[in-house]
C-alpha positions as CSV (number, residue, x, y, z in Angstrom):
1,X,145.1,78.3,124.7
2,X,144.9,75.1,123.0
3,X,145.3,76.3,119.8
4,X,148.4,76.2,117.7
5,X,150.5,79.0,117.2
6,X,150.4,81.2,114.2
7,X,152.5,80.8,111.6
8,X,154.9,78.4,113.6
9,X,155.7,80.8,116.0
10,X,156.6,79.8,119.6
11,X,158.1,82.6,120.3
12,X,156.2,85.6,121.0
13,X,153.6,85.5,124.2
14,X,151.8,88.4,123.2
15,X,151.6,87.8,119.3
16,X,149.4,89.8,118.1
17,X,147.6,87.0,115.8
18,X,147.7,84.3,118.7
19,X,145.2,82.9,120.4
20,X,145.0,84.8,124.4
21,X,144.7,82.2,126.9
22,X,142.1,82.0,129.5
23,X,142.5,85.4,131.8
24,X,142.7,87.7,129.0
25,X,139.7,85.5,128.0
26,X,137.7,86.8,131.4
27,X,139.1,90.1,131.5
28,X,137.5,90.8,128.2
29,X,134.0,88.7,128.7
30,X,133.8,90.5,132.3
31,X,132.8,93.7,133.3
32,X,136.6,95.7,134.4
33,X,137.7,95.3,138.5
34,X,138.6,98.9,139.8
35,X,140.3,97.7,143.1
36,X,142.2,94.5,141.5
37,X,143.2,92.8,138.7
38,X,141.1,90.8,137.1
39,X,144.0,88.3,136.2
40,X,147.3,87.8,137.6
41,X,150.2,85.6,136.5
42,X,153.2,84.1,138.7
43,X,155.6,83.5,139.6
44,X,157.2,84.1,136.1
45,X,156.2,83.6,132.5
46,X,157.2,80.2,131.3
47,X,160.2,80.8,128.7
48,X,161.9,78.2,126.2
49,X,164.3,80.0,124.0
50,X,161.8,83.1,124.5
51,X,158.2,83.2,125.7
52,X,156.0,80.5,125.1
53,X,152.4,81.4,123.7
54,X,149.1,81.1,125.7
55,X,150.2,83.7,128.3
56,X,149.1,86.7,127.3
57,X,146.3,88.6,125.5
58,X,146.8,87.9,122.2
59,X,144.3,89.3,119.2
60,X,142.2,91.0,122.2
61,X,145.2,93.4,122.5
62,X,147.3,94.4,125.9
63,X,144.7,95.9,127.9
64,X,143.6,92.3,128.7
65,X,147.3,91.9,129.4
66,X,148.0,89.7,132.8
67,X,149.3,91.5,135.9
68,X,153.0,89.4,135.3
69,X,154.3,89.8,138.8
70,X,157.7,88.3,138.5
71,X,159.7,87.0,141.9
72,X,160.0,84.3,144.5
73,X,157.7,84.8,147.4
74,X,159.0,82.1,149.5
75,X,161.8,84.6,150.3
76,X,162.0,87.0,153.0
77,X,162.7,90.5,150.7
78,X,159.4,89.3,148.5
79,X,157.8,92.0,147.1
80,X,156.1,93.5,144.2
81,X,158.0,95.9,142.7
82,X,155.5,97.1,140.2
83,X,153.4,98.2,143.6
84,X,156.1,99.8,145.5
85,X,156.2,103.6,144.9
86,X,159.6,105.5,144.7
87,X,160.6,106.9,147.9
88,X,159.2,110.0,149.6
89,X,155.9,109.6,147.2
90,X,153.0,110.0,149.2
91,X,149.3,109.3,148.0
92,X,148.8,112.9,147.8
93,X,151.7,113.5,145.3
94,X,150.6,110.7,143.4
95,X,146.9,112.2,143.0
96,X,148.7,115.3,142.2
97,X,150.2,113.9,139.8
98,X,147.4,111.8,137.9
99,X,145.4,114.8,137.8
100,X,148.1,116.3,135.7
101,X,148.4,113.6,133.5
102,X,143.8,113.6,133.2
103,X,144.9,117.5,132.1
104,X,147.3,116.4,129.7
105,X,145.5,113.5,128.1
106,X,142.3,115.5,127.6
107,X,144.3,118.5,126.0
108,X,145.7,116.0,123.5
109,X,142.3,113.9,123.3
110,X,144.0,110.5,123.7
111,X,141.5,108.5,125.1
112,X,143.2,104.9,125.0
113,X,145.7,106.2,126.7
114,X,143.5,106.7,129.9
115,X,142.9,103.1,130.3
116,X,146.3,101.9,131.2
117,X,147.0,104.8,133.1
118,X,143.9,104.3,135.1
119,X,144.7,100.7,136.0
120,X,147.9,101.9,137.4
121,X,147.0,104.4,139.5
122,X,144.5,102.4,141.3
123,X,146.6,99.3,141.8
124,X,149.1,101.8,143.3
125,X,146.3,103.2,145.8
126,X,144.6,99.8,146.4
127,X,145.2,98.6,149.8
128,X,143.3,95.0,148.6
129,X,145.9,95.1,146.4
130,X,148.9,95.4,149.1
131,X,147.5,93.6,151.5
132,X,146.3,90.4,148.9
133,X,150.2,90.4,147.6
134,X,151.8,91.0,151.4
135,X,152.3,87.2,152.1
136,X,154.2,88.1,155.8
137,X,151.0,88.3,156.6
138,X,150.4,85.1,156.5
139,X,150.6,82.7,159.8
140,X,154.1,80.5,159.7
141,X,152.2,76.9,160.0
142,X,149.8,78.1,157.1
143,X,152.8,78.8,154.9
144,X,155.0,75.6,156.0
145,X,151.6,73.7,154.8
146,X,151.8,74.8,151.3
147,X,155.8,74.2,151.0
148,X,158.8,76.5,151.6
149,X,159.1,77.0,148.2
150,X,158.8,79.3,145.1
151,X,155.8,76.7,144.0
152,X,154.3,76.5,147.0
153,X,154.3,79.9,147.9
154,X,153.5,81.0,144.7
155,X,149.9,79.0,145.2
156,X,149.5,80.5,148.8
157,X,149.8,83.5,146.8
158,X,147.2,82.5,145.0
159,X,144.8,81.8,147.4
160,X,145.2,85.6,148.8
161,X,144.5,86.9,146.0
162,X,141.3,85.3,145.1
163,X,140.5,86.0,148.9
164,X,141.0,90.0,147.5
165,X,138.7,89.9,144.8
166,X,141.3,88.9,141.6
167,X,139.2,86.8,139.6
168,X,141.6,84.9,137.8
169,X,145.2,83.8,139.0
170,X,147.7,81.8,136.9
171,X,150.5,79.9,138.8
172,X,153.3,79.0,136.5
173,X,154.8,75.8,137.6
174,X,158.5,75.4,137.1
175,X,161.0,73.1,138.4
176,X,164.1,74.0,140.2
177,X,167.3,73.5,138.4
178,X,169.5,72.8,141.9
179,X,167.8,69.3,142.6
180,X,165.8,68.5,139.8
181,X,168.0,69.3,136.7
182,X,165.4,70.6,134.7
183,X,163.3,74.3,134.8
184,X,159.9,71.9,133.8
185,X,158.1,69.5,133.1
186,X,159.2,68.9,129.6
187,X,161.5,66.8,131.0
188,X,163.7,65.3,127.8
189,X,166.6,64.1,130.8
190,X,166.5,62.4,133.7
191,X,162.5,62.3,134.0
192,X,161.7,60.1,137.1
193,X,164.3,61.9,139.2
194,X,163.5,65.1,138.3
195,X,159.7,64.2,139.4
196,X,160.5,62.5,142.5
197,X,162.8,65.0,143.8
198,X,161.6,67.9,142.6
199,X,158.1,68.5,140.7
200,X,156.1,66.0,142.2
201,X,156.4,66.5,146.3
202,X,155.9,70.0,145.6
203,X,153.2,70.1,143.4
204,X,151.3,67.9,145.2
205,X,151.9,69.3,148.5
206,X,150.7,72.7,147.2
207,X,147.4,71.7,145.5
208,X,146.7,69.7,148.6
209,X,147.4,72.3,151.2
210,X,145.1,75.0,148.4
211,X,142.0,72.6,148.4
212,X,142.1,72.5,152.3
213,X,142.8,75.9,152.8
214,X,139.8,76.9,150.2
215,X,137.6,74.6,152.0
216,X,138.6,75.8,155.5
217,X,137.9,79.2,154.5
218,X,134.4,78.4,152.6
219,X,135.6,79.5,149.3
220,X,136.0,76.1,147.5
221,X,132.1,76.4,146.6
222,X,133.0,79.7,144.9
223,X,136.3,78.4,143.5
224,X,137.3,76.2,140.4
225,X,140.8,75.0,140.6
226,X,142.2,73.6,137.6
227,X,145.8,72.0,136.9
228,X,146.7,71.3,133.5
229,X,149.6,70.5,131.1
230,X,151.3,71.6,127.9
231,X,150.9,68.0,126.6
232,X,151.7,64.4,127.2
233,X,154.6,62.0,126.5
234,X,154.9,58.0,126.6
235,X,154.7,55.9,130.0
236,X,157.8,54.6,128.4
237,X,161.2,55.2,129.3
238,X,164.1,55.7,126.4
239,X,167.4,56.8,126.0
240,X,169.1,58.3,129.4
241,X,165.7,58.0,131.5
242,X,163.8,60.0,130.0
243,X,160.3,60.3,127.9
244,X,161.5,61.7,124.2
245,X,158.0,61.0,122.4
């Protein structure tokens, strides 16, 4: 994060040569998490023409990867589908079947291997997990506080997850295309309408209703919350209201 992209590219999240931004960061510097993630990323990775870099691990390689969890949880259905095991799997089976797989890697010596497979299978048996990422759980007025909405939701998320132990937890912010005409805030058209209708009141909603909650709760103390940008543009307006420079 902060750096500029190798050779030009802006393409590629996980470039191998790029810089990894601040969770893979941790998830490196720290010791591992066996019952959560140590970083998660929502609501989706943030896209121009293809994934923007700063997202993912980078030269530190993919086990320092993000859990992406990709999905809107400010609708009913919300769920992680990554988490949800196929249908008539029980814990049992699924032991069953890692030990299988502990046979198999050992007779073939692949030792990497083990690592991602590992992380799996506890995040399927974790019930920190399940519970951190079940937002129904939540009580309605604590959820109308933080916005009906894939923003504010996403930051309630957030907060549940830190509650379960994740260390780190990323909250993509993007725009929604129905009111404000843009997907974020590299907003080239219509700038002030597209914050005053749509980025700002949620935004600010969210990270009001988060510092509450945290403080509520007595994890602010224990918390750093940090909002930042891609970059900056002019106060001045040009062209068809909008911010070009």
């Amino acid at each position: 994060c902060g750096h500029t992209p190798p050779e030009g590219n802006i393409i590629f999240w996980d470039h191998a040569n790029s810089y990894p931004c601040y969770g893979s960061v941790l998830s490196r510097m720290l010791p591992a998490q066996r019952h959560v993630p140590m970083h998660v990323a929502l609501p989706q990775v943030v896209s121009r023409g293809g994934k923007l870099p700063g997202q993912g691990p980078g030269f530190l390689g993919s086990r320092h990867s993000p859990f992406q969890v990709s999905g809107d949880p400010s609708l009913s259905d919300f769920r992680v589908e990554e988490l949800a095991m196929p249908r008539g799997m029980t814990s049992q089976r699924l032991a069953q079947r890692r030990s299988l797989l502990q046979q198999i890697d050992t007779q073939r010596k692949s030792g990497r291997g083990n690592d991602f497979y590992e992380r799996a299978f506890t995040l399927l048996r974790s019930d920190a997990v399940r519970r951190g990422f079940d937002i129904s759980r939540e009580d309605k007025r604590t959820r109308d506080r933080y916005g009906r909405n894939k923003h504010g939701q996403s930051v309630l998320l957030a907060r549940r997850l830190v509650e379960a132990g994740v260390r780190f937890v990323t909250v993509n912010s993007i725009g929604d295309p129905e009111i404000g005409g843009g997907d974020d805030w590299d907003t080239h058209d219509r700038h002030f309408p597209v914050l005053k209708d749509d980025l700002l009141p949620k935004t600010d909603q969210a990270f009001a209703a988060l510092v509450e909650d945290l403080q509520t709760r007595g994890l602010l103390d224990s918390t750093l919350v940090v909002w930042v940008g891609e970059f900056g543009r002019t106060v001045y307006g040009q062209g068809n209201i909008t911010r070009d420079n």
